[in-house]
C-alpha positions as CSV (number, residue, x, y, z in Angstrom):
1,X,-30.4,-3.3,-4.4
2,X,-28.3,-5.9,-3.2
3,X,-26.3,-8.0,-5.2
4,X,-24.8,-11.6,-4.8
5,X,-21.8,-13.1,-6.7
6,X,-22.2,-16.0,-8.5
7,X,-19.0,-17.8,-7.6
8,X,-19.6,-17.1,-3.6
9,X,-23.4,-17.9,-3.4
10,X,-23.8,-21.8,-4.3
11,X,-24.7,-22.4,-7.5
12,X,-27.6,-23.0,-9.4
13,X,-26.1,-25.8,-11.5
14,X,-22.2,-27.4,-10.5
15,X,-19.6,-25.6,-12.2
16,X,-17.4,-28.5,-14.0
17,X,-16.0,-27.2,-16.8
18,X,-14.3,-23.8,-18.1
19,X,-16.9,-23.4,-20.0
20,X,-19.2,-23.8,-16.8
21,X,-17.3,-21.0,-15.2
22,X,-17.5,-18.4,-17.5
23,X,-21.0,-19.2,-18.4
24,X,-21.4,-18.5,-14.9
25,X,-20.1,-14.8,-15.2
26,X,-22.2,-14.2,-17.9
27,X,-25.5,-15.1,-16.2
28,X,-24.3,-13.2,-13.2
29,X,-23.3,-10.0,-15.2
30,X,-27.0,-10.4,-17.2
31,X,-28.7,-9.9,-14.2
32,X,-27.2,-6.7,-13.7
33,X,-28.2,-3.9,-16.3
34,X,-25.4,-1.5,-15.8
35,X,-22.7,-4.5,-16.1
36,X,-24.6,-6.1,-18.6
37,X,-22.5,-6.0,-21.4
38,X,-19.6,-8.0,-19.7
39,X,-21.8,-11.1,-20.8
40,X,-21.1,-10.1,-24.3
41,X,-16.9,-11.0,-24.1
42,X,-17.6,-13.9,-21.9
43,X,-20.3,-15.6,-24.5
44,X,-18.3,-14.7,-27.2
45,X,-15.2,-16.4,-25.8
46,X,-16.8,-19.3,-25.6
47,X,-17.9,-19.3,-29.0
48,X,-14.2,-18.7,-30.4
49,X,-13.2,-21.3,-27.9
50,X,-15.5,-24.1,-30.0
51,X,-14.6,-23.0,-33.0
52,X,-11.1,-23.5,-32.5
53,X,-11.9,-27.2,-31.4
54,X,-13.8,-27.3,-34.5
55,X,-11.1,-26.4,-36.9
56,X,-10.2,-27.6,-40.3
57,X,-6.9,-26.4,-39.9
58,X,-4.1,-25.8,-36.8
59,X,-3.3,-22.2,-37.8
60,X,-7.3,-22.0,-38.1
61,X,-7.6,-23.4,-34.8
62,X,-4.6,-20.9,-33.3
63,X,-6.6,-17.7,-34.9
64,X,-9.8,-18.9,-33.4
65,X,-8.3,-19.2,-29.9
66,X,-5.9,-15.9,-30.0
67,X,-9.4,-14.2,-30.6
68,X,-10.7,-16.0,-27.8
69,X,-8.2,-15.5,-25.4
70,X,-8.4,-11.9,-26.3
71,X,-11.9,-12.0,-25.3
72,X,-11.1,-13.3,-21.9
73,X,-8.3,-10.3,-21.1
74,X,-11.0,-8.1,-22.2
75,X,-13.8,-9.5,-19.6
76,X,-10.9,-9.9,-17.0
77,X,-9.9,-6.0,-17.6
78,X,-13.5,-5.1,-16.9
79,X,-14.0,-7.7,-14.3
80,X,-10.9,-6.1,-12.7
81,X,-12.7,-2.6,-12.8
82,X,-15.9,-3.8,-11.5
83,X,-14.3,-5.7,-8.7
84,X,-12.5,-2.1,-7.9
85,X,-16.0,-1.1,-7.3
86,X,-16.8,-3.4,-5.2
87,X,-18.5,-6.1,-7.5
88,X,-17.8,-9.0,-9.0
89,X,-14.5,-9.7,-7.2
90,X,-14.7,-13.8,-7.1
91,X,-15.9,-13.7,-10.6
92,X,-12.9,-11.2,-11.2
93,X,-10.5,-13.9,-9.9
94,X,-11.9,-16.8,-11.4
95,X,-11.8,-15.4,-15.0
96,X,-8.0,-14.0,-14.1
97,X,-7.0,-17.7,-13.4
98,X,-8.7,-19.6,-16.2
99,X,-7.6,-16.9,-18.4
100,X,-3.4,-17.4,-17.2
101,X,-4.7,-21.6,-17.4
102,X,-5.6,-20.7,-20.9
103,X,-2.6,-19.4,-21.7
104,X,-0.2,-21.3,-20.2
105,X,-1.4,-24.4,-21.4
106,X,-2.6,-24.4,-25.0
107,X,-4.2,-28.1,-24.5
108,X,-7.0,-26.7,-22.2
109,X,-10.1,-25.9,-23.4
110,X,-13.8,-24.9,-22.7
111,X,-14.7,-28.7,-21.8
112,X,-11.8,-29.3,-20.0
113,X,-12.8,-30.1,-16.1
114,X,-12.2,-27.1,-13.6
115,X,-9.8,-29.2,-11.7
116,X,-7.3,-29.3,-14.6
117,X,-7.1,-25.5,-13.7
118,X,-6.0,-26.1,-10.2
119,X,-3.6,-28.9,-11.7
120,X,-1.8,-26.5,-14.4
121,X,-1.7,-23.6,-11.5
122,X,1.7,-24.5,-11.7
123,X,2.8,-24.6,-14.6
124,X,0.9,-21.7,-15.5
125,X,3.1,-19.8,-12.6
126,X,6.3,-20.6,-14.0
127,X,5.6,-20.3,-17.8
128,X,2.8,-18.2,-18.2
129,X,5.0,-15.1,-18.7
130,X,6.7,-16.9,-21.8
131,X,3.1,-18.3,-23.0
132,X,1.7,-14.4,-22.9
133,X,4.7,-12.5,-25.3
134,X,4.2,-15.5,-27.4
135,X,0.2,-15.2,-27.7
136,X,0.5,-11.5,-28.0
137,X,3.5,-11.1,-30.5
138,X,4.8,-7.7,-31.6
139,X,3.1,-4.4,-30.3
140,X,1.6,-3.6,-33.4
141,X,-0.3,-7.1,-33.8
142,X,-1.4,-6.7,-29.9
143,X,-2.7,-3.5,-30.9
144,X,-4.2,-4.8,-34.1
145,X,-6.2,-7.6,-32.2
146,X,-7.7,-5.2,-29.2
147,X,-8.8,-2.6,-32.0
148,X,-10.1,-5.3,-33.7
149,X,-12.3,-6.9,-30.3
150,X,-13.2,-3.3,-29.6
151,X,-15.0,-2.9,-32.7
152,X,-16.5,-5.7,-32.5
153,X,-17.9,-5.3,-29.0
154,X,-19.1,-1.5,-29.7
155,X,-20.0,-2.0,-33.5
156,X,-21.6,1.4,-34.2
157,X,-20.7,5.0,-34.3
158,X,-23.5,7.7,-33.1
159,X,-23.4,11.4,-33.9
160,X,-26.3,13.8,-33.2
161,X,-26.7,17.4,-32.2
162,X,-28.6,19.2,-29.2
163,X,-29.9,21.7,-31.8
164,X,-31.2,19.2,-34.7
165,X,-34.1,17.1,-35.1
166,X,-31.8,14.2,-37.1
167,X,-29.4,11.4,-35.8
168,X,-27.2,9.1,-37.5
169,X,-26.4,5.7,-36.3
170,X,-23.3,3.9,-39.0
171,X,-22.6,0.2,-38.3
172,X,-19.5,-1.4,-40.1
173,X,-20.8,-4.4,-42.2
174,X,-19.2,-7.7,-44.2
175,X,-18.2,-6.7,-47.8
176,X,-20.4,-8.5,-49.5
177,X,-23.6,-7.4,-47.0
178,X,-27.5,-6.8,-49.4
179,X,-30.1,-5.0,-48.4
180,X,-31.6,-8.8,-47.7
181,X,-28.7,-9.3,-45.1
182,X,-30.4,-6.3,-42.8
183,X,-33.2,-6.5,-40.4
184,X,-34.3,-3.3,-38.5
185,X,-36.8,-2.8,-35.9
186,X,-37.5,0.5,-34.5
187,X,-40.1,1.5,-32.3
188,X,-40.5,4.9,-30.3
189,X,-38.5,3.1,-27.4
190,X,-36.2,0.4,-28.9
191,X,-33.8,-0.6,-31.6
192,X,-33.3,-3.8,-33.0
193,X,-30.7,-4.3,-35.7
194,X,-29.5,-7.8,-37.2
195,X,-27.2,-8.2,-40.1
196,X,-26.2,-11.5,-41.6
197,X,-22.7,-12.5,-41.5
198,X,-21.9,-10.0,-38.8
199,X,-19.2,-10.8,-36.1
200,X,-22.7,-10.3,-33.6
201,X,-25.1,-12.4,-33.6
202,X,-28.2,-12.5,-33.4
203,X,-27.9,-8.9,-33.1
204,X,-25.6,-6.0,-33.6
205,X,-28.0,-4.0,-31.4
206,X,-30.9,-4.8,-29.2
207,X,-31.6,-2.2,-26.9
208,X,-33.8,0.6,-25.1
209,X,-33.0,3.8,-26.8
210,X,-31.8,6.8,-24.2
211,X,-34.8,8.8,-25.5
212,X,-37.9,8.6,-27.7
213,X,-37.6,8.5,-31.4
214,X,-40.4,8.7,-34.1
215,X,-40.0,5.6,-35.8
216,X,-42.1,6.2,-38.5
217,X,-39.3,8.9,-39.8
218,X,-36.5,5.9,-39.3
219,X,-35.1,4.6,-42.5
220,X,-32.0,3.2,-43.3
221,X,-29.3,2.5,-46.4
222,X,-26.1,0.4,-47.2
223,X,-23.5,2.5,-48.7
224,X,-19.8,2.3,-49.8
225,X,-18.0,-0.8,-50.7
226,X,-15.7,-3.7,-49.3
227,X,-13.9,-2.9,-46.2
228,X,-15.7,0.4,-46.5
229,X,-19.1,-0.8,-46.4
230,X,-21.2,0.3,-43.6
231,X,-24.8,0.1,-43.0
232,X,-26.6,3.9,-41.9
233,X,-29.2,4.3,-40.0
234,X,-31.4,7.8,-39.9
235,X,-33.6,8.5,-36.7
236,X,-35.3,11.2,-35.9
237,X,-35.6,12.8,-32.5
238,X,-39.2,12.2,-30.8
239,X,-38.7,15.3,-29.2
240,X,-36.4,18.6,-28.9
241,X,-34.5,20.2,-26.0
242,X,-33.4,16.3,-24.7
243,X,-30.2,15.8,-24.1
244,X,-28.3,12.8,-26.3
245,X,-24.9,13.6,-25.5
246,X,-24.3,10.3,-22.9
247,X,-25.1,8.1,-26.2
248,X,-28.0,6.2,-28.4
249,X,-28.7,3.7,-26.0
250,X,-29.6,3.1,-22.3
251,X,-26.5,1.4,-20.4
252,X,-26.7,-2.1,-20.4
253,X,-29.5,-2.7,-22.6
């Protein structure tokens, strides 16, 4: 099937703004089910992005945006992959230049007009490198940060085996997450899981499940406590001799 950038085709709506730009990733990336989950760093970039601007404090505001910005080098990493491949290359240059914008200038944000870009291209030439070892800080807090977005963009763990019936699915929860906080949906095909007060929203996980599953053998508990609090899921294998070993869920979905 063939496939059309976003940011070579003319687009649907005028892109004006930063936040017009990436928005325009995302929609290109949702269109795509085995790039799909690029949209997921991209939304949520934004998000940190306005939560920054809506700050009660500056070193609020500065946490917000570090988290953002780390967003952004995640979608440009992967952006930078896909392009590799053949796809996504303008979108892969775009995000690379509003993400050294970002970061060169810490006055820009998501509503600030795409032709301050071009205007701090600059700027962002001669001081970016300064702007990114202060952003990142030491090693250790770099590392820190991208564990931290990792988890948060692949928030469960899955362990199974070819020879058994039973699955596990464990999700790392907020502290103080009830059994009120959870909603699950499973059905033969899908699974739905929502968790209030969770870094994802409105969903942890909403996707096509790799294989069939008897949901009427699903159940589900919250167990340990504080940072150690994780919500576990038990499914149960529809069928035997299938093979789960690429994962729980269909890629992209």
């Amino acid at each position: 099937m063939e496939r059309h950038d976003s940011l070579v085709a003319a687009p649907k709506k005028p892109l004006k703004t930063i936040a017009d730009a990436i928005n325009s990733v995302s929609a290109d990336a949702k269109t795509d089910k085995f790039w799909a989950d690029l949209a997921k760093p991209a939304d949520m970039s934004i998000v940190k992005f306005r939560e920054a601007q809506a700050a009660a404090s500056p070193e609020e505001a500065a946490e917000h945006r570090e988290t953002g910005l780390m967003l952004l080098r995640h979608l440009s990493s992967q952006l930078d992959s896909a392009s590799q491949a053949g796809l996504f290359k303008n979108e892969a240059r775009m995000c690379k230049i509003i993400l050294d914008m970002l970061e060169a200038n810490a006055e820009l944000t998501m509503d600030s007009p795409l032709s301050h870009v071009a205007a701090h291209m600059h700027a962002a030439q001669t001081e970016g490198v300064e702007a990114r070892k202060h952003n990142e800080g030491s090693l250790v807090g770099q590392q820190a940060r991208v564990d931290a977005i990792a988890a948060a963009l692949k928030p469960f763990t899955f362990s199974q085996t070819q020879d058994d019936a039973e699955m596990t699915v464990t999700i790392k929860v907020p502290a103080a997450t009830r059994s009120s906080d959870v909603r699950v949906k499973v059905t033969r095909e899908t699974l739905l899981v929502s968790v209030a007060g969770h870094t994802l929203q409105p969903h942890v996980i909403d996707g096509n499940l790799l294989h069939a599953v008897d949901a009427s053998a699903a159940d589900w508990h919250l167990e340990g406590q504080g940072e150690s609090r994780e919500l576990v899921l038990d499914l149960e294998k529809a069928s035997g001799g299938l093979d789960w070993s690429r994962g729980l869920l269909v890629l992209g979905k």
